[in-house]
C-alpha positions, 0 to 999 in steps of 0.5 A: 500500500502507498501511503502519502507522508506530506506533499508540498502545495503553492497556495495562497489567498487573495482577499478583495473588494466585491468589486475587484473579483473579476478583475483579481480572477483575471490577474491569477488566470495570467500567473498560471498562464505564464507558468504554463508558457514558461514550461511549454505546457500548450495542451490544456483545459479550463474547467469550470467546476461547479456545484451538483445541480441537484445535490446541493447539502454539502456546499455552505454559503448563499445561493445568491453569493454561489450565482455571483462567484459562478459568473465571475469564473465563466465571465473571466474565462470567457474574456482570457479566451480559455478554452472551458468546459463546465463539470458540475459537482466538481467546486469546492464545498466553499465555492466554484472554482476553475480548474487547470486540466493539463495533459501529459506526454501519455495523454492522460489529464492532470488538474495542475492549477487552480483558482476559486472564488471564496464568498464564504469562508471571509463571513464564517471568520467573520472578516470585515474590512473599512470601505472608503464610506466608513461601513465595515464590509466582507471582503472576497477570498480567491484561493489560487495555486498555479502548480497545484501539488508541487510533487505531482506538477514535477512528475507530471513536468518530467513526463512532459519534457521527457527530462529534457528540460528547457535550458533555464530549468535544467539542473545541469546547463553546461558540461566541459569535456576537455579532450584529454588531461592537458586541458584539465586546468583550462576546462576547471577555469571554464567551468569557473567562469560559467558558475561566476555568471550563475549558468550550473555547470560541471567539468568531466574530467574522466580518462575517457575517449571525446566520443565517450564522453560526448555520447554519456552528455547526450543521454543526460540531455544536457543543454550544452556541451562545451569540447576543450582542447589546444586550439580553444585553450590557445584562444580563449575559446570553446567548441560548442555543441547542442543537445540533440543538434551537435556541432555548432562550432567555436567561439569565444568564452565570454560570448558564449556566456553572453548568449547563455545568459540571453538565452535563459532571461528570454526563456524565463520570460515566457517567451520562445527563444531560438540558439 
C-alpha cells in the first residue's frame, strides 16, 4: 500500500473588494498562464467546476453569493479566451472554482492549477474590512495555486519534457569535456567562469575517449556541451555543441556566456527563444 507522508502545495489567498473579483480572477488566470508558457505546457483545459445541480447539502454559503462567484469564473474565462468546459459537482464545498486540466506526454489529464472564488469562508471568520464610506464590509477570498501539488506538477513536468528540460530549468546547463588531461586546468577555469555568471555547470574530467564522453552528455540531455582542447585553450575559446543538434562550432568564452545568459532571461520570460 502507498501511503502519502506530506506533499508540498503553492497556495495562497487573495482577499478583495466585491468589486475587484473579476478583475483579481483575471490577474491569477495570467500567473498560471505564464507558468504554463514558461514550461511549454500548450495542451490544456479550463474547467469550470461547479456545484451538483441537484445535490446541493454539502456546499455552505448563499445561493445568491454561489450565482455571483459562478459568473465571475465563466465571465473571466470567457474574456482570457480559455478554452472551458463546465463539470458540475466538481467546486469546492466553499465555492466554484476553475480548474487547470493539463495533459501529459501519455495523454492522460492532470488538474495542475487552480483558482476559486471564496464568498464564504471571509463571513464564517467573520472578516470585515473599512470601505472608503466608513461601513465595515466582507471582503472576497480567491484561493489560487498555479502548480497545484508541487510533487505531482514535477512528475507530471518530467513526463512532459521527457527530462529534457528547457535550458533555464535544467539542473545541469553546461558540461566541459576537455579532450584529454592537458586541458584539465583550462576546462576547471571554464567551468569557473560559467558558475561566476550563475549558468550550473560541471567539468568531466574522466580518462575517457571525446566520443565517450560526448555520447554519456547526450543521454543526460544536457543543454550544452562545451569540447576543450589546444586550439580553444590557445584562444580563449570553446567548441560548442547542442543537445540533440551537435556541432555548432567555436567561439569565444565570454560570448558564449553572453548568449547563455540571453538565452535563459528570454526563456524565463515566457517567451520562445531560438540558439
Amino acid at each position: 500500500m502507498t501511503r502519502v507522508r506530506g506533499f508540498t502545495q503553492d497556495d495562497a489567498h487573495l482577499f478583495c473588494r466585491p468589486e475587484q473579483v473579476l478583475e483579481e480572477f483575471k490577474k491569477v488566470i495570467d500567473l498560471v498562464l505564464y507558468v504554463f508558457k514558461s514550461l511549454d505546457f500548450h495542451d490544456y483545459t479550463a474547467q469550470i467546476s461547479l456545484r451538483d445541480q441537484e445535490d446541493r447539502s454539502k456546499y455552505i454559503g448563499s445561493d445568491e453569493n454561489w450565482e455571483i462567484a459562478e459568473k465571475a469564473i465563466m465571465q473571466a474565462a470567457e474574456e482570457k479566451g480559455l478554452k472551458t468546459v463546465i463539470e458540475y459537482g466538481e467546486a469546492a464545498f466553499y465555492g466554484p472554482k476553475l480548474d487547470f486540466m493539463v495533459k501529459d506526454a501519455l495523454g492522460r489529464s492532470w488538474q495542475l492549477g487552480t483558482i476559486q472564488v471564496d464568498y464564504n469562508l471571509p463571513e464564517r471568520f467573520e472578516l470585515e474590512y473599512i470601505d472608503s464610506d466608513n461601513s465595515r464590509k466582507r471582503p472576497v477570498m480567491i484561493h489560487r495555486a498555479p502548480f497545484g501539488s508541487m510533487e505531482r506538477f514535477v512528475a507530471v513536468l518530467i513526463e512532459h519534457c521527457a527530462a529534457n528540460f528547457p535550458l533555464w530549468l535544467a539542473p545541469l546547463q553546461v558540461k566541459v569535456l576537455p579532450i584529454s588531461d592537458k586541458y584539465s586546468e583550462y576546462a576547471h577555469f571554464v567551468e569557473k567562469e560559467l558558475k561566476k555568471h550563475d549558468i550550473r555547470a560541471e567539468v568531466d574530467d574522466r580518462n575517457e575517449k571525446i566520443g565517450k564522453k560526448i555520447r554519456d552528455t547526450e543521454l543526460m540531455k544536457v543543454p550544452y556541451m562545451l569540447v576543450i582542447g589546444e586550439k580553444e585553450m590557445n584562444e580563449g575559446k570553446v567548441a560548442l555543441r547542442k543537445h540533440g543538434e551537435g556541432d555548432k562550432g567555436a567561439m569565444l568564452l565570454g560570448e558564449f556566456i553572453s548568449d547563455i545568459q540571453a538565452l535563459v532571461k528570454e526563456q524565463i520570460k515566457g517567451k520562445s527563444a531560438d540558439s
